[in-house]
Structures are given as C-alpha cells and as structure tokens.
VMD Tcl script that draws the C-alpha trace (Angstrom):
set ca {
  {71.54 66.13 96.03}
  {72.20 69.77 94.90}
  {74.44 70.22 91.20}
  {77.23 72.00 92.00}
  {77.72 74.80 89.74}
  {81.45 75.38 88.67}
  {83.07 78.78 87.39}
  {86.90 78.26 86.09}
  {89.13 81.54 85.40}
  {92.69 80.91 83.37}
  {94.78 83.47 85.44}
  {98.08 84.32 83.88}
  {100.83 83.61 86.46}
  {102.62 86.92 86.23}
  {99.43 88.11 87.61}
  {99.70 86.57 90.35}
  {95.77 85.78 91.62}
  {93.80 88.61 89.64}
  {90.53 87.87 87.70}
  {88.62 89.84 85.14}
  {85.50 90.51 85.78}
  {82.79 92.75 83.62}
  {81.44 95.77 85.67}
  {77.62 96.92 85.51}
  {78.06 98.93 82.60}
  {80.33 96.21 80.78}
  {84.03 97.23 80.98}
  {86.51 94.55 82.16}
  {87.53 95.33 86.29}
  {90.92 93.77 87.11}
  {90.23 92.04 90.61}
  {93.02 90.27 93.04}
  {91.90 87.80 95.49}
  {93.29 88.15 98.57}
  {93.39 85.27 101.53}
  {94.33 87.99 103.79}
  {91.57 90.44 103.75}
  {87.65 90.85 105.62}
  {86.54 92.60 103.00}
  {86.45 94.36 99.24}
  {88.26 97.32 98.75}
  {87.78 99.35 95.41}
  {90.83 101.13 95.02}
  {90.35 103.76 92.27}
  {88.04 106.59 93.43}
  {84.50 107.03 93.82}
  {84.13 108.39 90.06}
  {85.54 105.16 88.38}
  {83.05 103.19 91.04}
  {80.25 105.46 89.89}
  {81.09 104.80 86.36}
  {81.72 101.20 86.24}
  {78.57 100.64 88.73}
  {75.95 103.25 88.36}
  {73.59 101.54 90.59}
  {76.52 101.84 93.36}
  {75.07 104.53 96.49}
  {77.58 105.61 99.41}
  {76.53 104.61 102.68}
  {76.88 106.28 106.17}
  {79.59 102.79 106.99}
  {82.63 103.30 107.18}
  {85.93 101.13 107.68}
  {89.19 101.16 108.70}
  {91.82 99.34 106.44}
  {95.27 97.26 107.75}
  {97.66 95.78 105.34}
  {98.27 97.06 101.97}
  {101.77 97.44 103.44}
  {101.16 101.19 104.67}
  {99.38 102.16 108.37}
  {95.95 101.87 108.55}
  {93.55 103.77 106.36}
  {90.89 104.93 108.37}
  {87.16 106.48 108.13}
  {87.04 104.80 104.36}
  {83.81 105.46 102.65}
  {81.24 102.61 102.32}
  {79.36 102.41 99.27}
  {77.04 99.62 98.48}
  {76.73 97.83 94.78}
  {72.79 96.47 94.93}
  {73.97 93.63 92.27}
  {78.03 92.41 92.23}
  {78.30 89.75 89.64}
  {81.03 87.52 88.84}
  {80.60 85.93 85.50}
  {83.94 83.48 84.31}
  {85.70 82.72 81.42}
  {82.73 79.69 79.96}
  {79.63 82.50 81.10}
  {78.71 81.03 84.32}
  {77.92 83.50 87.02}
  {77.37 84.33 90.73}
  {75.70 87.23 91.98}
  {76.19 88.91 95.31}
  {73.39 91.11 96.74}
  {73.88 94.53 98.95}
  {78.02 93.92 98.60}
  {79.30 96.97 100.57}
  {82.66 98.07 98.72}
  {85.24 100.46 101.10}
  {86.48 102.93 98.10}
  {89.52 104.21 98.35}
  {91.56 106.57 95.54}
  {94.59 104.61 95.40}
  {95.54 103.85 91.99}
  {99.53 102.96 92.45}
  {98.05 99.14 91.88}
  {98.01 97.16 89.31}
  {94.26 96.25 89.74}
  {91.08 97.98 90.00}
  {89.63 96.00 93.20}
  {90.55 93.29 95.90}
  {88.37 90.17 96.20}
  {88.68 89.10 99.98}
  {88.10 85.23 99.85}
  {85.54 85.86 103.45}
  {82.81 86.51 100.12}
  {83.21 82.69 99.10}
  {82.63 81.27 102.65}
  {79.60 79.36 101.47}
  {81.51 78.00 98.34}
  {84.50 75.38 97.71}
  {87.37 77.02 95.94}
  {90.78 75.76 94.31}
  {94.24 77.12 92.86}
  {95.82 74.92 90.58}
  {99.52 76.36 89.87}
  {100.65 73.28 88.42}
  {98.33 72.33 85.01}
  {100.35 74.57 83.22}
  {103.83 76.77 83.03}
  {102.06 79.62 81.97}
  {98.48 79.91 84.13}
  {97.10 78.94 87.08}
  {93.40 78.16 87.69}
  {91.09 79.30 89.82}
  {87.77 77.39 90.71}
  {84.63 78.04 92.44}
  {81.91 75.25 93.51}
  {78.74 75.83 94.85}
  {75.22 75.05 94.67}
  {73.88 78.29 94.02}
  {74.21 81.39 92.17}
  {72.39 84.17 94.86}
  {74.04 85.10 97.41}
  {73.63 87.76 100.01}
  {76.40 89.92 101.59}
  {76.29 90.55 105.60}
  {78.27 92.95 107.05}
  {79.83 92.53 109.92}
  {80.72 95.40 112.15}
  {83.23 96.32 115.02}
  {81.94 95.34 118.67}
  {80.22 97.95 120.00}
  {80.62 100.51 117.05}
  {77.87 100.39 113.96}
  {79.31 102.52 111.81}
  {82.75 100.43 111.34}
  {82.72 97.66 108.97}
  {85.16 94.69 110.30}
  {84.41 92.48 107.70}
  {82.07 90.54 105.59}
  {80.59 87.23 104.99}
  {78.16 85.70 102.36}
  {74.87 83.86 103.41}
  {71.53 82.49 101.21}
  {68.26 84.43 101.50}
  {66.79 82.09 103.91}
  {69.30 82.05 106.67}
}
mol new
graphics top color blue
foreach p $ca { graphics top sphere $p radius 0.5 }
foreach p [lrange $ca 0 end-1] q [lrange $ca 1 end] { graphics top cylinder $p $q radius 0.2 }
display resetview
C-alpha cells in the first residue's frame, strides 16, 4: 500500500481560502482556491508572470473566463509554466507539469492567482474551520508528488481551454 504524502497550510481566516506559495524565482504568490473554477487564472499581467516564472512561454490557447462577478472575459492568453510547484508550510511539495495559466491584468484582488480545486482531482483534500478561532487548515493527501496537467478544451474548438484536470505520467 502506497504512503500517502500530506501537505498542511495554516490559512488565516480573514483570508478566507488563500495559500502562499513560493514562485520559480522565490517570491511568495498569494493563491485562493476556488471550488468554483475549471481552471488557474493568474491575475496580474504577463510581466509579473514573466518575473515570478521565467520558464513561463505564452501559448497559441486561449480561454474564455465566467464568474469573477463581471461578464465573461474572453480570448484570455494561455501561457504555460513547464514546472508549478506547491511546497507547504513543513517543506513538503507537489509539482505540476505543463500547467497552462489564463493571464489576465486584473490586479483589483487581493491575491496574485486562483487555484481551481479540478488540479487536485487525483488527491484527497480537507478544510478544517473549526481547530482554531483564528485559522483554518487546509490539507492535501496523495500518493505522489508528479503530476501532469491535461487540458481540456471546448467541443469542437482547440484553441479554447474549458478546463483542466491532473493525471500521473502513465495514464
């Protein structure tokens, strides 16, 4: 039987679900997970992507976002981020191969980047609100620390990412 590996975050309530994760060139990224969305969205321009992930390249993709409590956003650039990695608050780490990131200039938020929870499919996750008055607790389980990012596009169109999903190398 596989060890399950386990990655805790201490979230401060008041921030409602946001982690902190360390970009590519080691600054701190504010990231929100969201239950509602298909897939990342990087919301503060394609310099601060550049800068935080040098190894980031736009794509030819593009997407349409819903949501965000506006109309929808559409023809949003795809780039793609060769090596995402989420390391928590005790080191441990999972890494997410070819993660294609929508980037949109929209800093008005209080975070650099949403999280959609569609890139833990493969993985067992908690919330714990109630261990304490002042955080809440995020949790991820799994069994392994690669994983690959497919994209999923719109019926019939290539070029429109509809959202994404992680899988293991051998599937």
């Amino acid at each position: 039987m596989p060890v399950l590996k386990t990655l805790s975050f201490e979230i401060e309530k008041s921030d409602k679900a946001v982690l902190y994760i360390t970009g590519e060139d080691g600054a701190d990224i504010s990231c929100m997970i969201d239950t509602g969305a298909n897939v990342p969205i990087w919301f503060m321009g394609e310099d601060f992507l550049k800068l935080r992930y040098p190894s980031a390249r736009k794509t030819d993709k593009l997407t349409i976002i819903h949501g965000l409590g506006k109309d929808p956003i559409v023809d949003v650039p795809i780039w793609n981020i060769p090596k995402f990695v989420i390391i928590d608050d005790n080191g441990e780490n999972l890494i997410f191969h070819d993660m294609p990131m929508p980037v949109l200039n929209a800093r008005q938020y209080s975070f650099n980047m949403l999280i959609p929870l569609t890139m833990l499919n493969r993985m067992r996750f908690t919330f714990d609100y109630f261990k304490s008055s002042v955080y809440a607790y995020f949790t991820i389980e799994t069994d392994k620390t690669d994983y690959y990012i497919r994209s999923i596009y719109l019926p019939g169109n290539p070029v429109y990412l509809n959202r994404i999903q992680a899988f293991l190398q051998d599937e």
